[in-house]
Every structure is written in C-alpha cells, then in structure tokens.
N, C-alpha and C positions, 0 to 999 in steps of 0.2 A: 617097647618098640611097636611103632602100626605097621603092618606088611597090608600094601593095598593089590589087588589084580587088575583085572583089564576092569570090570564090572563095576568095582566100585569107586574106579576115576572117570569112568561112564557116570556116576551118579553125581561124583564131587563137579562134575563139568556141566552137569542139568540135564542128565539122562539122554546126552549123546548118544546118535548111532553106533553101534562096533567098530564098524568102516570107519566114522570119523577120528572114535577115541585113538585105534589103528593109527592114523596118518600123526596125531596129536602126539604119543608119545614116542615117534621116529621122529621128530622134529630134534633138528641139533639144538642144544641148549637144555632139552626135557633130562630129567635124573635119569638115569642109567638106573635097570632093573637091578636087584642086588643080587637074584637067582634066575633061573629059567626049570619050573620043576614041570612034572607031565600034567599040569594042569593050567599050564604057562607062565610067564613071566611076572614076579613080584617086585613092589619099589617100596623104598624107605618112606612111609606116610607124610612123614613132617617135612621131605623134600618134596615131595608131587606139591602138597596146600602150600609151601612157601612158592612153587614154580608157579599154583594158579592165582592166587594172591597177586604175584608180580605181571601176571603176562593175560589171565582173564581171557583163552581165546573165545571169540562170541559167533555166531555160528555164522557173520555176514563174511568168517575170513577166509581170505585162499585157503583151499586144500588142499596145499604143497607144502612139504617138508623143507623147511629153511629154515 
C-alpha cells in the first residue's frame, strides 16, 4: 500500500502551493485521509492518482471546495 501526505499530492498535482493542495483535498468527492497522525493526514495512494487521473485540477480552477 502507498500512504501519500499533504507534500507528496503537492508533487503528484505539479508542485502545488500548501494552501492550494489544502483547499484540493477538502474538496467533496477527494479520498477521505485513512489516518490523521502528528505529522498530519495520510490517504490510500492509489485513491488520490485514480481521483487525479479523473478530475486533473489545473491551477486556472476555482479555489472553492465543491
């Protein structure tokens, strides 16, 4: 199993802001973290690439959570 953090779906997204990655996985429809440890929230790997795969946010999109 991939456990991914904030950092490295900053990277899988093209080296997103924090702030933006931030708004990206509060978005409803984003995987749900599987943990929340003191180093923050991790997600199932192969859910984030299947979510950006389908959904590609590109940096011209609103940054609002919907």
């Amino acid at each position: 199993m991939e456990l991914l953090g904030l950092d490295e779906i900053r990277d899988l997204l093209g080296g997103i802001s924090k702030q933006r990655a931030t708004i990206i996985v509060g978005r409803k429809g984003f995987p749900d973290p599987l943990a929340t440890l003191s180093m923050g929230r991790v997600w199932d790997g192969k859910a984030v690439r299947a979510w950006i795969a389908k959904n590609r946010p590109s940096p011209t999109d609103e940054d609002t959570p919907g």
